[in-house]
Backbone bond lengths (Angstrom), bond angles and torsions (degrees), N, CA, C in turn:
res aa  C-N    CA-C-N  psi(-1)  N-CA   C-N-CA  omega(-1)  CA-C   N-CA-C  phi
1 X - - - 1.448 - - 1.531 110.64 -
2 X 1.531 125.61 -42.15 0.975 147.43 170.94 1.586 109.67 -14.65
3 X 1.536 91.13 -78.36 1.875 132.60 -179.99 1.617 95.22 -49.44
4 X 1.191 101.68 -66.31 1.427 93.90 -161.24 1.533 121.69 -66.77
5 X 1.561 115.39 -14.86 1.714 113.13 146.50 1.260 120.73 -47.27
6 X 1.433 106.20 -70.84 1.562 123.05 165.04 1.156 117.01 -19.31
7 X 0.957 135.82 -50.05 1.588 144.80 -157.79 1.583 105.44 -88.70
8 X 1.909 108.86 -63.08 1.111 105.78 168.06 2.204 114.90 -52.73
9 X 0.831 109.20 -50.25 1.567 84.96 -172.66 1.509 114.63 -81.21
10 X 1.245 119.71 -1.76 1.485 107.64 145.23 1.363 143.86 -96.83
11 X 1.767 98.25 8.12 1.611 95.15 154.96 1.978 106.34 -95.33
12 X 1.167 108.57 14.48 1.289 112.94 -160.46 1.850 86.39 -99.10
13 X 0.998 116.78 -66.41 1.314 118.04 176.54 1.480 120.64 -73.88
14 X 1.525 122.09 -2.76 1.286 122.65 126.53 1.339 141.22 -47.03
15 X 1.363 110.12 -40.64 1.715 127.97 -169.91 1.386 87.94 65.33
16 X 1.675 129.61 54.31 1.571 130.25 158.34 1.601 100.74 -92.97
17 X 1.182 143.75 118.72 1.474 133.96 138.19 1.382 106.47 -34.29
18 X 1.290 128.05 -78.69 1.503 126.90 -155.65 1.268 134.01 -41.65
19 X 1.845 92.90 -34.02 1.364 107.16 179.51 1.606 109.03 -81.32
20 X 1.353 93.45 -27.27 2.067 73.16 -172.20 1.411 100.28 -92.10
21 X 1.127 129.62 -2.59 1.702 123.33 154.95 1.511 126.66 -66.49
22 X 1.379 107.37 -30.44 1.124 112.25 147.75 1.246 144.24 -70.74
23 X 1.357 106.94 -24.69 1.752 117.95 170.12 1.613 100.82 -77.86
24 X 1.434 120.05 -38.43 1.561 115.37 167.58 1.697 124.02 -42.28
25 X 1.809 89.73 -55.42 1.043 94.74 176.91 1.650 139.72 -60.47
26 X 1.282 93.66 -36.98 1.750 112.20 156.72 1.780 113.24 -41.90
27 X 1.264 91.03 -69.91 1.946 104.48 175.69 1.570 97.83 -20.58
28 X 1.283 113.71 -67.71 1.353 123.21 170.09 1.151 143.87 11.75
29 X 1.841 75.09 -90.34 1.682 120.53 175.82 1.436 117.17 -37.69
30 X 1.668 83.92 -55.71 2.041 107.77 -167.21 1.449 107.60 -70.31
31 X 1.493 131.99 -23.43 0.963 138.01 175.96 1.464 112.05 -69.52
32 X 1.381 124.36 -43.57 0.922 157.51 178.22 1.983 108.62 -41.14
33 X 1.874 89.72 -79.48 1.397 130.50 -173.21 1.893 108.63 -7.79
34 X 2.058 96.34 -55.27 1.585 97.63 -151.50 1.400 105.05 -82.68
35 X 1.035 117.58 9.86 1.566 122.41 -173.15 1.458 91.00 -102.40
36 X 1.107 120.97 9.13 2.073 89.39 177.94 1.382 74.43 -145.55
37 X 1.605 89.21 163.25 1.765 120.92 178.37 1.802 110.85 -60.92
38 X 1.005 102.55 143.27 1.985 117.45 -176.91 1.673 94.59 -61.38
39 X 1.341 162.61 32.14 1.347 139.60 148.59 1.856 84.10 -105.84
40 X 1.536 137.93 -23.07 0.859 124.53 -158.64 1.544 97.29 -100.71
41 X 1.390 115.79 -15.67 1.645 107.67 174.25 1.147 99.82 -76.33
42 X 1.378 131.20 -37.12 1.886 126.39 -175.55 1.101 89.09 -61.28
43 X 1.200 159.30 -86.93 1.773 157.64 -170.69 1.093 96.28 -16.73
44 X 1.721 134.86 -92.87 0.947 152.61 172.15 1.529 109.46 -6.15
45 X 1.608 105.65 -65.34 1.616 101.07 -172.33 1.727 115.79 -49.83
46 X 1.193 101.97 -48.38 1.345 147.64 -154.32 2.246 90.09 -55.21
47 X 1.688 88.24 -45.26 1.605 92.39 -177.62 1.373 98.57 -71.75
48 X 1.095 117.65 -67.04 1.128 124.88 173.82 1.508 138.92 -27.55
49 X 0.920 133.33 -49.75 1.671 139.88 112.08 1.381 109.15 -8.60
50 X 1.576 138.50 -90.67 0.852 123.73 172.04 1.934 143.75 -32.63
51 X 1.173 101.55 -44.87 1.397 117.87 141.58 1.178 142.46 -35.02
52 X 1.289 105.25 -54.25 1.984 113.34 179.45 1.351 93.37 -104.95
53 X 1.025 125.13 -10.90 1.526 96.00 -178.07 1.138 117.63 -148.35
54 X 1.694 151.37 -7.80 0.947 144.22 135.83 1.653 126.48 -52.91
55 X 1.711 100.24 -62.09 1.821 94.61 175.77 1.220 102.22 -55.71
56 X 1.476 145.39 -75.21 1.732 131.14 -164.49 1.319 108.27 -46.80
57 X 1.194 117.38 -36.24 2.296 105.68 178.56 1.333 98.19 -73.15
58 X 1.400 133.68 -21.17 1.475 108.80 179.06 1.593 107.95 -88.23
59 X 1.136 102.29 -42.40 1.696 108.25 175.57 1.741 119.64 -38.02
60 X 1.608 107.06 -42.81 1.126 131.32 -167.86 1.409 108.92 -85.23
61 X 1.523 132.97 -36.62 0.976 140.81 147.87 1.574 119.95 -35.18
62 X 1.384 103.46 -73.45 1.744 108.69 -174.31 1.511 98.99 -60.85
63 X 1.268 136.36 -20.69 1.234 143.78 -166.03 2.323 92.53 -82.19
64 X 0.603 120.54 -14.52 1.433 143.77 -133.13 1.885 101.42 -115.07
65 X 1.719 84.00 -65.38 2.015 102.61 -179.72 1.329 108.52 -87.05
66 X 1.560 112.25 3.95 1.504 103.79 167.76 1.323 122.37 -109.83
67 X 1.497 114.34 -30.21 1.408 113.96 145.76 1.513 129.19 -51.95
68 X 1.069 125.44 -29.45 1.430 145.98 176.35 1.466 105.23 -48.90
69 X 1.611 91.33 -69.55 1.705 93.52 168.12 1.425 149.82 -37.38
């Protein structure tokens, strides 16, 4: 739950969409989490992670090598 504040107010003080959809989406997750069995919360995290923080660093990246240019 922590992270996924985190995330949302630093795509917030980014001005990233992706990221604070992803920190939304996390909110979610955790809500989600206690209702299913612990091999399915490791999954869960696992998306989740991917979500907040891989797609927006790549997004933000290519966002990044095109300004560069």
């Amino acid at each position: 739950m922590l992270y996924s504040i985190g995330t949302y107010i630093s795509g917030s003080i980014l001005s990233f969409r992706p990221m604070r959809i992803g920190g939304g989406i996390c909110l979610v997750l955790v809500a989600i989490a206690p209702f299913l069995d612990y091999s399915l919360q490791i999954l869960l995290a696992a998306f989740a992670i991917s979500i907040s923080y891989l797609i927006p660093g790549y997004l933000l990246r290519s966002q990044y090598r095109k300004q560069k240019l």
